[in-house]
N, C-alpha and C positions, 0 to 999 in steps of 0.2 A: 759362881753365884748366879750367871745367869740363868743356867742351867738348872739348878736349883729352882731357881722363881718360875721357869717355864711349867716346872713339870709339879710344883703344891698348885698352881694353875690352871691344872689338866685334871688335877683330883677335885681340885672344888668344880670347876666345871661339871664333871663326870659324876661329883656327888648329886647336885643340883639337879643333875637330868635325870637321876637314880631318883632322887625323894618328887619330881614331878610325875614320875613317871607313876609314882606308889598311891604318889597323893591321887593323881587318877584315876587308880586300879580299884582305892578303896570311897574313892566320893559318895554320895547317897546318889548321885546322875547317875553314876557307872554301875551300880547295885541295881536301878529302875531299868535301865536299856539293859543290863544283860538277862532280867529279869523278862522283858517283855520280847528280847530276841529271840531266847527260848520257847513262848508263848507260840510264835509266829512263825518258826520254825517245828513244829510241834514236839520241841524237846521236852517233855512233862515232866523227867526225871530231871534234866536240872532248872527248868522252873518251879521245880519241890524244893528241891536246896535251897533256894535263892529265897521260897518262902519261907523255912526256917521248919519243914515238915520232916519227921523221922519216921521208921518204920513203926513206930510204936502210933505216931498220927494217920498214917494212913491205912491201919489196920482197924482205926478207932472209923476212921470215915467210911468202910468198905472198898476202899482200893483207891487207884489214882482218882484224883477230881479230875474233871472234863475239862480238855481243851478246847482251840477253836475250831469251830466248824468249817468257817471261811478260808479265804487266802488274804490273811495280814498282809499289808504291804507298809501299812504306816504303822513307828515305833519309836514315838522323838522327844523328849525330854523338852519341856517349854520353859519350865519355871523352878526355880528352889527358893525359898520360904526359912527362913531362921527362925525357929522359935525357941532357942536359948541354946548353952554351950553344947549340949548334946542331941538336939529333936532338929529335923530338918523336915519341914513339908515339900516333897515333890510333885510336879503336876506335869503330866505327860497328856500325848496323843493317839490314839491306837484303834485300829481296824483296816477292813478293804478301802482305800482311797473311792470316793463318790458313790458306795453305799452306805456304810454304818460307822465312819472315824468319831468318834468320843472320846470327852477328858476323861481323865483319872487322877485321881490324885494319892499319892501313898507317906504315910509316917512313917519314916528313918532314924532309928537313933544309933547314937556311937556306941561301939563294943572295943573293945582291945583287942589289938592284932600287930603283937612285939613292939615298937616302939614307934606303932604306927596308929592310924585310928579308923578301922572298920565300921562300916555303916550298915547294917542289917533294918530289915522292917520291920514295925513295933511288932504286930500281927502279919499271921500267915493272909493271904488275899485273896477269900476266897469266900462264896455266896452259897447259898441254897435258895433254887426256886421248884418251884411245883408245876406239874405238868399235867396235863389231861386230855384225854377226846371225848367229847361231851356224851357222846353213845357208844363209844369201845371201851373193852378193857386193856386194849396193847395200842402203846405209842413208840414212835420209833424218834431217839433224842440223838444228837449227834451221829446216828448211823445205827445207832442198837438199840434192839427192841425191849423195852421196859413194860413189864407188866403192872396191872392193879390190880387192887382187889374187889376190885368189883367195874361193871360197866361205867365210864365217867367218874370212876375215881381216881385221885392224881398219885402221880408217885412224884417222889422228893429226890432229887439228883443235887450233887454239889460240884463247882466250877470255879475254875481261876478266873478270878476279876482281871480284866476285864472280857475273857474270852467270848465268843461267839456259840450264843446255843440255839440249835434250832433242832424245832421235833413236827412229827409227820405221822401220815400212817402207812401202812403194809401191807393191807391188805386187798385181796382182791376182789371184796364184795362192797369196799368204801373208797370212798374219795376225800381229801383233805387238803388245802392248802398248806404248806410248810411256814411256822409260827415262828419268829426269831424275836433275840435279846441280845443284849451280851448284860452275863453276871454281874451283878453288883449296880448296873443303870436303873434308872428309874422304869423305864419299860417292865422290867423284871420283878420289880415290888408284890406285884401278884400272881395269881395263877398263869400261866400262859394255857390257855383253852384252845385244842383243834376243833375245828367246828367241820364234822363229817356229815355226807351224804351219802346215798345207792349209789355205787358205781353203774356204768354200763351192764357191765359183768352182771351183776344182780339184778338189774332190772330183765333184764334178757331172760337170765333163768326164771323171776317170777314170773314173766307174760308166756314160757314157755307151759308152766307150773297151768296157770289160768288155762290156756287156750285145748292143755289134755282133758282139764275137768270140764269145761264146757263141750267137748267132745264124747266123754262119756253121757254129758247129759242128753245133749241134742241123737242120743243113738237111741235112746228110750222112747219107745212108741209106747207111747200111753200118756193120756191129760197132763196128767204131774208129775215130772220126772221125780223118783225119792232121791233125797239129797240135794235138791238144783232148787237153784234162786228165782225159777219162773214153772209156768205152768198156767192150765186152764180151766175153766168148766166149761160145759156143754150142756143144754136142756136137752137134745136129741139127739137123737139113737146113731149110735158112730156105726158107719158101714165098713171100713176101714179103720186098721190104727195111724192114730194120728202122726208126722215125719217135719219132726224137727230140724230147722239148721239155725247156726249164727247168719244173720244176713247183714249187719255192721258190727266189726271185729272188734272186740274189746279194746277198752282204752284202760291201761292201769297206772297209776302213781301207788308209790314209796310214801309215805310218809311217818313221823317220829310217831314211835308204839307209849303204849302206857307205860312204859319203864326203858330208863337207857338201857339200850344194846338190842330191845324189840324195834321194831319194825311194821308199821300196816300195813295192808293191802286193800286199797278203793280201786275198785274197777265195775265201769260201765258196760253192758252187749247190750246188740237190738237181735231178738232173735223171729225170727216168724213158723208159724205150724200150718201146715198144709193138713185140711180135714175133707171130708167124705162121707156127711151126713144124710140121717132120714128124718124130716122134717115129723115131728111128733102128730102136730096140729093137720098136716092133709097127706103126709106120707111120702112130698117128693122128697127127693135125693138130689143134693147140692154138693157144689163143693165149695170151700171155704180158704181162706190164706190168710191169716191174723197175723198181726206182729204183738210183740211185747217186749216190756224192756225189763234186763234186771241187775241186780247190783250185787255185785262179785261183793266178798269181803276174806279177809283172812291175817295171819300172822308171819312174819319171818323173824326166826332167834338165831343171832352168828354166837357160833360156838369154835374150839378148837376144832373141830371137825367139819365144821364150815357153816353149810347155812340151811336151817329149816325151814322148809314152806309148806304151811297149812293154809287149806282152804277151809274158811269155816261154815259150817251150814247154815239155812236160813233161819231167818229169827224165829218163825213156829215151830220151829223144831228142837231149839234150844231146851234143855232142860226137860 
């Protein structure tokens, strides 16, 4: 009999630890943490299951939604919520400890699972935000580059809440700070906008672009160079052709064109002309050294092909 007693003992025991063990496996906690381990882990394929996403959803979305960009280190369940025999509100913690850790909060309700009770999320967790660089048409969103259609228009990406998105750009004619969220936060409600500028890179090729064309201008010996932003008259008789140079090298700025993805070009020279005149009114011959200034202007358009630079001609010449 003892023996008996010991061992229906050993079974309830061994049941008890069996149904704690289940009741764990299927809590709406242990649904949220394995949910958000995955995340952080960048397991996408079983933080899809865990949303309740099939192949038939993620063919509807264009493919997996985006993970985090970051290194998750916090993943912690703070809070659960009853709000009746089957709804459970969960409220967790999640991102890079002392940059971006934010609540979340998710709706769990019971499913059947044999004589047990599974917890699944009401809804799969997951956002669409829109992205853009205010003068490019390619942004680069968690590591890949995402086209629009047009300069400054956004494109629409989707992501597990709460992950980490961040977009940038790529190229070598702009510059961008890198833009972050994580899905589904208030951050995220709107556009996220890269705010670009001229790289190095580009500004270097425009002032290269500039200092050829003033070059061919300053080689034109004669009053007014055709096509150049300076030039002179003279009342008297030129003994000599006139011998141009830049004498303070242009200064050029970048800045935003008439349309995202153009580009101006403002730049200043002081240039001077070396003359060798016969004076009309008593016949002597002088020589002369004038300065003038003149004001660069033109275009840059980035394309696939990269970047064009036009120098535009002077305004009396327009049209």
């Amino acid at each position: 009999m003892l023996w008996g007693g010991i061992i229906a003992a050993s079974v309830a025991i061994a049941g008890l630890a069996i149904a704690a063990a289940v009741a764990d496996a299927t809590s709406p906690e242990r649904t949220v943490r394995d949910y958000l381990a995955a995340l952080a882990s960048d397991d996408l394929a079983t933080a899809a299951a865990l949303a309740g996403l099939d192949a038939d959803d993620l063919d509807r979305l264009g493919g997996m939604p985006l993970g985090d960009a970051g290194t998750a280190d916090v993943a912690e369940v703070v809070d659960v919520v009853e709000l009746g025999p089957r709804t459970r509100i969960v409220t967790a913690r999640f991102g890079e400890r002392g940059v971006d850790v934010v609540p979340v909060t998710f709706e769990l309700e019971a499913a059947p699972f044999g004589p047990f009770t599974r917890w699944v999320l009401s809804e799969p967790p997951l956002a669409e935000v829109a992205v853009a660089a205010d003068r490019h048409d390619e942004v680069v969103v968690n590591g890949m580059p995402r086209s629009a259609e047009r300069a400054g228009g956004a494109v629409r990406v989707v992501g597990f809440i709460p992950a980490r998105l961040e977009a940038g750009i790529a190229s070598p004619y702009l510059d961008g700070a890198t833009v972050r969220a994580r899905f589904g936060a208030a951050s995220a409600a709107g556009a996220l906008v890269v705010e670009v500028a001229p790289s190095p890179r580009l500004q270097r090729a425009v002032e290269r672009e500039v200092e050829a064309f003033l070059a061919e201008c300053v080689a034109q010996r004669v009053l007014q160079p055709a096509g150049c932003p300076f030039g002179i008259a003279v009342p008297d008789r030129l003994v000599d052709p006139p011998q141009w140079r830049v004498s303070v090298p242009p200064v050029v700025s970048l800045v935003p064109g008439a349309s995202a993805g153009e580009w101006a070009i403002e730049g200043g020279v002081t240039v001077r002309v070396a003359l060798r005149v016969q004076r009309l009114i008593d016949g002597v011959i002088e020589y002369r050294d004038e300065a003038a200034v003149a004001i660069v202007r033109g275009t840059v358009a980035l394309d696939d092909d990269g970047a064009t630079i036009a120098i535009a001609p002077p305004e009396d010449e327009v049209g």
